[in-house]
C-alpha positions, 0 to 999 in steps of 0.5 A: 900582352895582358892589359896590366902590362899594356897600360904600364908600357903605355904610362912608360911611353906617355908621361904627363899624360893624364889616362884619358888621353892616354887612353885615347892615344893607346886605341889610335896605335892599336887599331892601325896595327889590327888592321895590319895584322888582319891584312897582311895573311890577305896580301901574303894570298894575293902575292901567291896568288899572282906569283901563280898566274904569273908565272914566276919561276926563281929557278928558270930565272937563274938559268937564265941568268947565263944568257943574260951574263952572254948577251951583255958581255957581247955589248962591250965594248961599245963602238962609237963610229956612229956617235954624231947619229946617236946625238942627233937622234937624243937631240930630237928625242929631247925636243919630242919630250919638251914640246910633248911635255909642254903641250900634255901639262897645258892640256892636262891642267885644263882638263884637270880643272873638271876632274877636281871634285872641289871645282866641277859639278859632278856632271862634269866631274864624272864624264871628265875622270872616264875620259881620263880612265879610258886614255889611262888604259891605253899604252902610248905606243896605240896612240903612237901607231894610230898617229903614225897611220895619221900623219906619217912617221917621225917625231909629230906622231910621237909628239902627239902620243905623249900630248894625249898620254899625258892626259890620262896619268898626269891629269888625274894627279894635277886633279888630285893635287887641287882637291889636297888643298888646304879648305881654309883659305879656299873657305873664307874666299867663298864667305866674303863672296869671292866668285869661283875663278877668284877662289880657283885663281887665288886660293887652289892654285896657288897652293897647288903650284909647287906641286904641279911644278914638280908634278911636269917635271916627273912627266918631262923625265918620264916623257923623254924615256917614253920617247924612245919608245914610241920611236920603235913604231916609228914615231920618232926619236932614237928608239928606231936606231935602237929596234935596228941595231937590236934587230941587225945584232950590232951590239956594239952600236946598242951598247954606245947607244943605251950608253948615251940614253942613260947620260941623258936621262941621268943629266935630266933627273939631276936638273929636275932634282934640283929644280923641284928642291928650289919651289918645295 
């Protein structure tokens, strides 16, 4: 495109706007689309790339696609003789993610309040992200088994691996959350004097809440899946009836139970759907 063509596709997309203004609105959408153009040959290279180091193959994946097609038709029809275990086991699933849920967005908020560069000085803002780096890092089901060998099997151990999980992933995005405040409030709170539990009390948190809100919110749902995870390795909740039927080829009773899994899950996101349209 030439200038003469640019300026006028500029003036048919701007009218009224005097040409410096113009102007400056013409660079501001021309230097994101430069950026995006230099950048994309670079993202094509890095997709090859881990395409390559992956492994990915369309073609085994079509082949495979038959035996996938053979092991979920052998899932139907499900059975139900063992409902009642299957609703306990949801039961305390659900109590695993709401206590795990609970203690993790205490803990993490309270950590958060040294992540969040617009509260700590940095000799604790830096020792309190590496903190929150190093449990990130690591999987649930590490915690999960180290607290298994801890206090035993059942839903504490699991309960306890959610609790420092949290930590690591919610916290950092609580800590985001205060630093994406507006200034102005936190400002003019420091200019009358206020002290730093006053401005953090008064002019962080409050803006900060509905997303915190939401925030606990996305953490209950991605708890309560998780905990049928951890209970593979035995820290509670289905996941252990789960790895059983799997390993006993009971594909009926797995079926019944994936059945039951995605109700609740499904059940739990609608609510918190709704929860957070009501505080955004």
């Amino acid at each position: 495109m030439t200038t003469r063509e640019s300026t006028r596709r500029g003036q048919s997309l701007t009218p009224g706007l005097d040409p410096k203004e113009r102007e400056r609105l013409e660079r501001a959408f021309t230097v994101p689309r430069a950026r995006f153009l230099l950048g994309l040959p670079v993202v094509v290279v890095i997709l090859l790339w881990s395409f390559v180091g992956a492994k990915f193959d369309f073609a085994k994946l079509g082949e495979g696609a038959v035996n996938m097609g053979d092991f979920l038709s052998q899932m139907f029809p499900p059975t139900w003789d063992k409902f009642g275990t299957i609703v306990a086991l949801l039961i305390e699933t659900l109590q695993m993610a709401i206590v795990g849920t609970v203690l993790g967005a205490v803990l993490s908020l309270i950590v958060a309040f040294g992540a969040a560069s617009n509260i700590a000085p940095k000799w604790l803002y830096y020792p309190t992200r590496w903190l929150m780096n190093i449990i990130r890092s690591l999987p649930d089901l590490v915690f999960a088994l180290m607290f298994v060998s801890a206090v035993g099997l059942g839903p504490f151990a699991g309960i306890l691996a959610m609790t420092i999980g949290s930590i690591g992933s919610i916290g950092k995005i609580f800590a985001e959350a205060m630093e994406a405040v507006d200034r102005g409030p936190v400002t003019a709170m420091q200019a009358v004097g206020a002290s730093k539990r006053q401005t953090v009390q008064y002019g962080i948190l409050p803006q900060a809440s509905p997303m915190l809100v939401s925030y606990t919110l996305l953490l209950f749902e991605g708890n309560v899946r998780g905990a049928t995870i951890l209970g593979m390795v035995g820290a509670g909740g289905i996941g252990l009836e789960l790895t059983t039927a799997m390993r006993m080829y009971d594909y009926g009773h797995l079926s019944a139970i994936v059945i039951c899994i995605i109700v609740l899950v499904t059940a739990i996101d609608q609510a918190s759907a709704i929860i957070r349209r009501k505080i955004t």
